[in-house]
N, C-alpha and C positions, 0 to 999 in steps of 0.2 A: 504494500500500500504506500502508496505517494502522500506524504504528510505534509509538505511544503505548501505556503499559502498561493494562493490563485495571483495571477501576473498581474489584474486590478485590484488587491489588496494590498500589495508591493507595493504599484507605483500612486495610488489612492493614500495609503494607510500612511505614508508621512508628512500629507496635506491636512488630513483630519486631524491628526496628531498634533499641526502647528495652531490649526482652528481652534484647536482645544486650549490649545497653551492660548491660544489671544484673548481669546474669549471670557476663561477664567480668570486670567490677569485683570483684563479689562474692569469686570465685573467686582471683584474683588476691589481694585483702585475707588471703584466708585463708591462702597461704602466707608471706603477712609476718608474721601473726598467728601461725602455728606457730614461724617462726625469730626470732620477738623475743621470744616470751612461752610457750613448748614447751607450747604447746594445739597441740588437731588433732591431734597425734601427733608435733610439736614438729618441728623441725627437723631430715634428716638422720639420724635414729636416733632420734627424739625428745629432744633436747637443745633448746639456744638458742644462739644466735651469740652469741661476744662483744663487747658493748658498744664501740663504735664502732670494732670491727675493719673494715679495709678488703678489699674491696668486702662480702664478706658483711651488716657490720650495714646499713651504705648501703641495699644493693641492699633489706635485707628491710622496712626504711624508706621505702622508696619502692613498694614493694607495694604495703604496708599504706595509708597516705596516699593512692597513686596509687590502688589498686586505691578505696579509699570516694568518693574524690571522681569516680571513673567513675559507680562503682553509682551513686552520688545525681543525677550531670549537673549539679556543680557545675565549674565550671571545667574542663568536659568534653574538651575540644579538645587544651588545654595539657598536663593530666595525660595524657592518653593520651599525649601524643608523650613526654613522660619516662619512661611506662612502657616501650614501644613502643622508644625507645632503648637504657634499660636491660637489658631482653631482646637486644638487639642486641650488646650488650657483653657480657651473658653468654656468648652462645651462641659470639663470636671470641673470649675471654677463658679459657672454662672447656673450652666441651664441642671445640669445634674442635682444640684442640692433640691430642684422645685417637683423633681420627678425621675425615675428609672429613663422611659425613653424617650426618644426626643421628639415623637409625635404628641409623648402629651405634656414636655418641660420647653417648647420653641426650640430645641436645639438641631432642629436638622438641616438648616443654611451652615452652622460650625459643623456640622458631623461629615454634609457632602462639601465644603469648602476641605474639611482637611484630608480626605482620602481622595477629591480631586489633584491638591497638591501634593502629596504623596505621590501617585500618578506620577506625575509632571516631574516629580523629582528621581523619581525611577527609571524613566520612558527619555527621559532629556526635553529637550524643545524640538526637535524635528524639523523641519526646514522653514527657511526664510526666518531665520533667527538671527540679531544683530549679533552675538556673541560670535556666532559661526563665519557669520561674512567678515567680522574683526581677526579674525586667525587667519582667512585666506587670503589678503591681500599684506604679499610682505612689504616690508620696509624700505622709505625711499630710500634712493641709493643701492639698494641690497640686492644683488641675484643670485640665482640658485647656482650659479657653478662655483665648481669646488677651488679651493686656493690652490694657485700654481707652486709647486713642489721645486725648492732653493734646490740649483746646483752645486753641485762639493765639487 
């Protein structure tokens, strides 16, 4: 039996893959963007969190940040797992004390935010990622050929 995935899962699956990263980047930035700066529909009521109140300003901090540098696939790997964590401490921190699961404590935006990042931290960014296009273009000046070897 042939196990190998189909030739449009190949050339499809690391398009999705990036869709995924943008998406959730994206999305994620937006709600650090409403709880630091009450865009979006702000915060919670539409308000903003207080200036380096703990976890709140933190966490909306590490959205924002986390969340752009997913969408862009710049230091793709890292940021996810700090997001990815972050939702992890939310969802034991906040929503777990109100209830066991998180259909009936609101915790299941933190539960699919952090095994979305997980995801993404596992899988990498997948193409059209800024990090990636940063490694292949070398340095001015700089070509691939090897240094000419001193005569004795």
């Amino acid at each position: 039996m042939n196990f190998s995935r189909p030739a449009t899962l190949r050339t499809v699956g690391p398009v999705v893959q990036a869709a995924f990263r943008l998406v959730t980047g994206f999305l994620f930035a937006c709600h650090g963007a409403a709880s630091l700066f009450g865009i979006l529909g702000g915060a919670h009521g539409g308000g903003t969190v207080p200036a380096l109140q703990w976890p709140g300003w933190w966490a909306a901090l590490i959205e924002l940040v986390g969340g752009l540098l997913v969408a862009l696939g710049l230091f793709t790997r890292t940021a996810a797992v700090i997001c990815s964590g972050s939702m992890a401490y939310a969802y034991f921190s906040v929503h777990q004390a109100n209830a066991l699961l998180p259909i009936k404590n609101g915790g299941e935006p933190a539960v699919q935010f952090c095994w979305s990042f997980l995801l993404i931290a596992c899988l990498g960014p997948g193409v059209c990622a800024v990090g990636s296009l940063l490694k292949r273009r070398p340095a001015v000046g700089i070509d691939d050929r090897p240094a000419p070897v001193p005569m004795s």
